[in-house]
C-alpha positions as a printed NumPy array, in Angstrom:
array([[ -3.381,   3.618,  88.994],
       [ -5.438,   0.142,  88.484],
       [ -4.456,  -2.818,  89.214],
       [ -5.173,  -6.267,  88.14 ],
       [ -7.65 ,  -8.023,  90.936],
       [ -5.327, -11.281,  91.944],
       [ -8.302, -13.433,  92.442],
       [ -9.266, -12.729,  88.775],
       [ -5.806, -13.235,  87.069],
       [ -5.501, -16.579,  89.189],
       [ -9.062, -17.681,  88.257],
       [ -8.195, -16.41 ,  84.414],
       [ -5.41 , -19.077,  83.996],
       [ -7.501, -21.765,  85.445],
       [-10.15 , -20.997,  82.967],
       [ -8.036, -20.934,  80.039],
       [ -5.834, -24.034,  81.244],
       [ -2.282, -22.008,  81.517],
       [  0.268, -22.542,  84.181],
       [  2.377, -19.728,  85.714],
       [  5.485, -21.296,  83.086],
       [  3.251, -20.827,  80.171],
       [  2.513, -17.189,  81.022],
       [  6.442, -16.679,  82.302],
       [  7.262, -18.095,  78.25 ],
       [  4.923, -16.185,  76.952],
       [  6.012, -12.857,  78.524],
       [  9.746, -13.656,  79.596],
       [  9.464, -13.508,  82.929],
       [  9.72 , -16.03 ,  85.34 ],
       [  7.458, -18.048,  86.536],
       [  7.388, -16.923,  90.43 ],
       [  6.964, -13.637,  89.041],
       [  3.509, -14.637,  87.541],
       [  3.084, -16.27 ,  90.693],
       [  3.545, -13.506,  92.493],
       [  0.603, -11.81 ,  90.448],
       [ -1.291, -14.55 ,  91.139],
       [ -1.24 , -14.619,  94.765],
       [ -1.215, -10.436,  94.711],
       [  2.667,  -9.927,  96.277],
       [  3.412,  -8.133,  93.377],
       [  0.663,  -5.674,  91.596],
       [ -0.256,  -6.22 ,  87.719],
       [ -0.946,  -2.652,  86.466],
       [ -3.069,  -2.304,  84.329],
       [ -1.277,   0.488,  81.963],
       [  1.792,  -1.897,  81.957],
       [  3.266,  -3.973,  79.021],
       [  2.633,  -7.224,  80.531],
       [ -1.094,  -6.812,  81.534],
       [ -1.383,  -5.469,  77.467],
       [  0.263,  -8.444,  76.539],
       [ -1.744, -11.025,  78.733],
       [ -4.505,  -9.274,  77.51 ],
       [ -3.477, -10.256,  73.933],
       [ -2.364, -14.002,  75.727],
       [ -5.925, -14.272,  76.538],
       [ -7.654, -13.362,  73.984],
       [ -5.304, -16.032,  71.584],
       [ -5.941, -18.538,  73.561],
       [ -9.668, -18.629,  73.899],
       [ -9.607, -18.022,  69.826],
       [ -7.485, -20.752,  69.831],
       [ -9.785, -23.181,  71.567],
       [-12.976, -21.314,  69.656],
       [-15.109, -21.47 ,  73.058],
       [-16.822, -18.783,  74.978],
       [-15.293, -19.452,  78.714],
       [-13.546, -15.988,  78.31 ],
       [-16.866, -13.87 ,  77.172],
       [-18.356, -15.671,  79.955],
       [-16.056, -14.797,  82.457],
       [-15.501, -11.44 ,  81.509],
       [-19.932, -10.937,  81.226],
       [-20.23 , -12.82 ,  84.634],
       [-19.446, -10.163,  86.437]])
């Protein structure tokens, strides 16, 4: 099963300007629990609900701001 890379998550919200509360708002979780994602103490599957609906977080928020820092992440690598 496939997890989330933390390094990528954490370097995801910087890009996109989100905090650990927005995320835990977002997805009703708290926010240690994204930070716990963030600093890989607790995995992010990648078939779960939450990783679906960060996905969908994401890609709102970089519609939102009509930029390309998400494409360019996502290409970079």
């Amino acid at each position: 099963m496939s997890t989330m890379n933390p390094k990528s998550f954490a370097k995801l919200l910087k890009l996109l300007d989100l905090a650990a509360v927005d995320i835990s708002h977002a997805l009703y979780v708290s926010p240690s629990h994204v930070s716990r994602w963030k600093t890989g103490s607790r995995e992010l599957k990648t078939n779960s609900t939450y990783y679906q609906q960060l996905e969908e977080l994401f890609l709102s928020v970089n519609a939102q701001r009509a930029d390309r820092r998400l494409e360019e992440f996502l290409l970079s690598d």
